[in-house]
C-alpha positions as CSV (number, residue, x, y, z in Angstrom):
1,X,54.3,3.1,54.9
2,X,52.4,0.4,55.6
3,X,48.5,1.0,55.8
4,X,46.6,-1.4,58.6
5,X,43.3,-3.1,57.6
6,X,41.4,-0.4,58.7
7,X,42.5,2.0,56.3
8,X,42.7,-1.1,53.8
9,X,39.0,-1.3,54.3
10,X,38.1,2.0,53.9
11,X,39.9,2.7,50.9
12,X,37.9,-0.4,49.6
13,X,34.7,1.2,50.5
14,X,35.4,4.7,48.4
15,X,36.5,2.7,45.6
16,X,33.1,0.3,45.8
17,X,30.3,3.0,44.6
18,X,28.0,0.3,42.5
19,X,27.2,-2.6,41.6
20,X,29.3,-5.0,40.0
21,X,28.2,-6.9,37.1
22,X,27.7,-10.3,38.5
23,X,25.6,-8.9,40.6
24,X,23.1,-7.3,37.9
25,X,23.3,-10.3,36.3
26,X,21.8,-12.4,38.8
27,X,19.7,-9.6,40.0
28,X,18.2,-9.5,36.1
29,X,18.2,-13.0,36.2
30,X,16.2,-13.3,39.3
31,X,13.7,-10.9,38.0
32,X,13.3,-12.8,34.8
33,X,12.1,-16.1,36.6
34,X,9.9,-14.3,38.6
35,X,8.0,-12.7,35.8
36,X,7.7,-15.9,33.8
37,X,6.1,-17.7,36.6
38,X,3.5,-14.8,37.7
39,X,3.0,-14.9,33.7
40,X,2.3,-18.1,33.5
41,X,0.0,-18.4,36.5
42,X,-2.4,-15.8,35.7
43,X,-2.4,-17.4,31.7
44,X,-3.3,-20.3,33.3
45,X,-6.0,-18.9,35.9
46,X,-7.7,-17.3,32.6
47,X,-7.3,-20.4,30.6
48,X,-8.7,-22.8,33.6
49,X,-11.9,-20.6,33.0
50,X,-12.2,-21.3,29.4
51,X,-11.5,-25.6,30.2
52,X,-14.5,-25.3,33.0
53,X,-17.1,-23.9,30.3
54,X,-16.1,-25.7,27.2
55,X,-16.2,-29.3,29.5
56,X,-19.9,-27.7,30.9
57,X,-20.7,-27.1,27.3
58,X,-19.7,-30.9,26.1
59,X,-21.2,-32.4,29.6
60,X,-24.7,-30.4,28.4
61,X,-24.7,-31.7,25.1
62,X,-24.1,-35.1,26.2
63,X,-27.6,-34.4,28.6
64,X,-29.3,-32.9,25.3
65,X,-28.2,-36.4,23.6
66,X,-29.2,-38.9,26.1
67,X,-32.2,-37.0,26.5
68,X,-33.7,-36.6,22.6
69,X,-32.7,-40.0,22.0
70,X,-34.6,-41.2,25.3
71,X,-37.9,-39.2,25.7
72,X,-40.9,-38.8,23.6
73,X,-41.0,-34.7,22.3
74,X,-38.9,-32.0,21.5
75,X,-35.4,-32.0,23.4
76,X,-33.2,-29.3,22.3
77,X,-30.3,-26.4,23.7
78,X,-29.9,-23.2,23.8
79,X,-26.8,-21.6,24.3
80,X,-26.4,-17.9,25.0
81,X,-23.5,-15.3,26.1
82,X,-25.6,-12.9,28.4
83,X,-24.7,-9.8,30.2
84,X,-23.5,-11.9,33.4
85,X,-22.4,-15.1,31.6
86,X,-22.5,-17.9,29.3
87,X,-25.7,-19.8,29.7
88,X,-26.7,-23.4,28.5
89,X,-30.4,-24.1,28.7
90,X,-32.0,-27.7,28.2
91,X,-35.7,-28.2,27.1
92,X,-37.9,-30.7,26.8
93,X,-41.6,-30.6,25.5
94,X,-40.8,-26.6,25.2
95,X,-40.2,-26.4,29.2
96,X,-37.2,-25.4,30.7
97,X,-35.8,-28.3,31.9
98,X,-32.3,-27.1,33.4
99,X,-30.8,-23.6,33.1
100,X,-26.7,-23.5,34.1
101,X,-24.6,-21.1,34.2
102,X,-21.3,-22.1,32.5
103,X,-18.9,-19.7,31.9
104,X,-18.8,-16.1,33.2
105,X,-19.0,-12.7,31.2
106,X,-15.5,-12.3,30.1
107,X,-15.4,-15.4,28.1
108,X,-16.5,-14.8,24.3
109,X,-18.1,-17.7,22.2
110,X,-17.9,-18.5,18.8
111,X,-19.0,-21.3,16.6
112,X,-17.9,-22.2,12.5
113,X,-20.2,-24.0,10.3
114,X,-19.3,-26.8,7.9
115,X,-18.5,-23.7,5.6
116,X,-16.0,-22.4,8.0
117,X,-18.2,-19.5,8.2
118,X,-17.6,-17.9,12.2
119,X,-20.9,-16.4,13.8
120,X,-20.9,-15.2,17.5
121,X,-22.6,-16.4,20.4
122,X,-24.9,-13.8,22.1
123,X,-27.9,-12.8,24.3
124,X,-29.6,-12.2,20.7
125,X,-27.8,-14.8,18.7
126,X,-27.6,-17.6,20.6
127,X,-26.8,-21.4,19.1
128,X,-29.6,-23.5,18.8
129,X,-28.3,-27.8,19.5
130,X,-30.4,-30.6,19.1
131,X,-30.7,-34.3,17.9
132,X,-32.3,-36.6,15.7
133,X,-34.3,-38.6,17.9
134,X,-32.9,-42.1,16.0
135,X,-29.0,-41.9,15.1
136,X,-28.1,-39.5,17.4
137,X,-27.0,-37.4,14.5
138,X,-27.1,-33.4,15.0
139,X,-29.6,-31.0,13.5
140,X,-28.8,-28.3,11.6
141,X,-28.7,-25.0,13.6
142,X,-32.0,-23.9,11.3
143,X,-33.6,-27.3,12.4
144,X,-32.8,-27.1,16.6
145,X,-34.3,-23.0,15.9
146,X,-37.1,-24.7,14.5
147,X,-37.9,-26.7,17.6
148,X,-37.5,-23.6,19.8
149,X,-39.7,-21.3,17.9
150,X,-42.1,-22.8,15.9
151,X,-42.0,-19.8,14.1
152,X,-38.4,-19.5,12.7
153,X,-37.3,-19.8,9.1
154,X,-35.3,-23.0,9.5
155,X,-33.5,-22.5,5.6
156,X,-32.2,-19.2,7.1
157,X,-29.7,-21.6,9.3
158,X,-29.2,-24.5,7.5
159,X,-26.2,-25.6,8.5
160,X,-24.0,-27.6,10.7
161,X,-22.5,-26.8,13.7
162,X,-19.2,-28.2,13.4
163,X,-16.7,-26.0,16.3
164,X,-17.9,-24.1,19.1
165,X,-15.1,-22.4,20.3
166,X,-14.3,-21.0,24.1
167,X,-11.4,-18.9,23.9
168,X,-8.3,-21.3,23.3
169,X,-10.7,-24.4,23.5
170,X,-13.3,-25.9,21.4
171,X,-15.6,-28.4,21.4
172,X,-15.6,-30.3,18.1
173,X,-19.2,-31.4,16.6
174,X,-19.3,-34.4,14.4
175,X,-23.2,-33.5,12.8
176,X,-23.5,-37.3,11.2
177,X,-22.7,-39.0,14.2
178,X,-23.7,-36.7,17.3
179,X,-20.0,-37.2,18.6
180,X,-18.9,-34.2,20.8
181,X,-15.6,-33.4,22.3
182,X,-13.6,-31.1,23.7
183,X,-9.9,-30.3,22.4
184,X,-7.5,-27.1,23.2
């Protein structure tokens, strides 16, 4: 009995009810790829965030720099996390000199004193940057309050600023010199 292709074929297709395992293989395989690049585009859509406001951050400080070592009065910077973002706010002589938006809401701020003690950036607590007007040196925290509000206890914060960090970046203070930069 001899069966012609036709029959071949069909008896073929009966037998064929899944899939074979080469084909889940490269079906998983397929999958796999595709989840580690949508992964790692939306890690780095988040992260590019977190870069834009920590190089805002260092390009402000450089401003607050140029600026107290360059003009007569008080030059100092406030930064605060705020119900729609992260804000950095320049002064001179007490004025409002330039307010920027530099981050948006989602991101968190930190920043570590020379202790390694962490305290949190907010609308309430916000970090208080300035410099000494002849080395370029940083102030303490307490000192760059001081400026701000004549009224604040300046030994309350007196310490360094030595890491503000922006999610998985942060820039690194050097208080003797005034040197700023950011690292991931």
């Amino acid at each position: 009995m001899s069966c012609t292709i036709r029959e071949k074929e069909e008896n073929h297709m009966r037998r064929n009810k899944g899939f074979s395992m080469i084909e889940l293989i490269v079906i998983l395989a397929v999958l796999g790829i595709s989840a580690t690049l949508i992964g790692g585009s939306i890690s780095q859509i988040f992260s590019l965030d977190q870069k834009q406001c920590a190089t805002e951050l260092n390009a402000a400080l450089s401003r607050c720099k140029i600026g107290s070592m360059s003009r007569a009065g008080d030059v100092y910077l406030i930064v605060s996390a705020e119900a729609d973002g992260v804000y950095s706010t320049y002064y001179e002589n007490d004025a409002v000199a330039e307010r920027q938006k530099i981050g948006k809401h989602s991101l968190s701020l930190t920043y570590t004193d020379e202790t390694g003690a962490s305290h949190a950036v907010s609308e309430t607590e916000p970090l208080y940057l300035a410099f000494q007007r002849t080395t370029g040196a940083f102030l303490t925290v307490g000192q760059a309050h001081k400026l701000a509000d004549s009224a604040a206890d300046a030994s309350l914060q007196n310490y360094y600023c030595t890491v503000i960090r922006v999610g998985g970046y942060r820039v690194e203070l050097v208080p003797m010199t005034g040197r700023h930069d950011v690292v991931r």
